[in-house]
N, C-alpha and C positions, 0 to 999 in steps of 0.2 A: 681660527687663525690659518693665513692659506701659506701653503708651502712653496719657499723660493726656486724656481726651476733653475737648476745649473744646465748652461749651453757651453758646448765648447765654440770656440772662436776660431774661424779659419780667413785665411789671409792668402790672398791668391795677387796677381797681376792681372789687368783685363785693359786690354787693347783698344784701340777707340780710333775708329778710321774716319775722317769728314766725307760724306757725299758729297761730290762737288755740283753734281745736279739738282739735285731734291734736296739740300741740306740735311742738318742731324746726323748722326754718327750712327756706324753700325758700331757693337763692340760684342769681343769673343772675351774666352777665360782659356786660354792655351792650355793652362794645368787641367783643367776640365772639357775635354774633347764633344765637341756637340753643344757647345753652353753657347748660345749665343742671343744677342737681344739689340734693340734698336730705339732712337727716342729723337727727337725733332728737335733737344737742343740736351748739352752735353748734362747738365743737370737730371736732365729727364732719364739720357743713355744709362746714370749712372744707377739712380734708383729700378731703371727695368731691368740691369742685369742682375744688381742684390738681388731682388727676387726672383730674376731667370737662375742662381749660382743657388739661391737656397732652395727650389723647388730642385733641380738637380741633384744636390745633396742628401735631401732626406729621399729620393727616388732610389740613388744608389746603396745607402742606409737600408731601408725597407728590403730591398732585392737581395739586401745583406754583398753587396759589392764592397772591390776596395777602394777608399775615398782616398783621393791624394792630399797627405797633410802639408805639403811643400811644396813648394817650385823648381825645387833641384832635379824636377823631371826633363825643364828646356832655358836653353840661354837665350836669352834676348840680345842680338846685338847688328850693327847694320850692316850690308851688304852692298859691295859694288859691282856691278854687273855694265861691261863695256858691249857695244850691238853696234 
């Protein structure tokens, strides 16, 4: 009988910007500094950053770093800039 691995569960915000040239989205994890990843259509963007945020994760794990459990690290919100 094989034993159930308990995961913890993390939940982040991840940004998704369109290329207006080359199509596809680039997307970051702002809670996750460096986490970034890219996909030729948004579905795609979405499963290359899961596993760009989980490679990250277990990265900072191993190194025994501190992983951010939340987002109360940065506010999202828009910005108007007159030029």
């Amino acid at each position: 009988m094989s034993k159930a691995v308990r995961r913890k569960v993390y939940r982040y915000t991840a940004v998704f910007e369109p290329d207006p040239d080359d199509g596809g989205f680039t997307v970051t994890i702002p809670a996750l500094p460096g986490c970034i990843s890219e996909g030729d259509t948004f579905e795609e963007a979405m499963t290359n950053i899961k596993d760009a945020a989980a490679l990250y994760l277990q990265t900072m794990k191993r190194r025994r770093y501190a992983v951010a459990d939340s987002e109360e690290a940065f506010i999202l919100a828009p910005v108007q800039i007159a030029v």
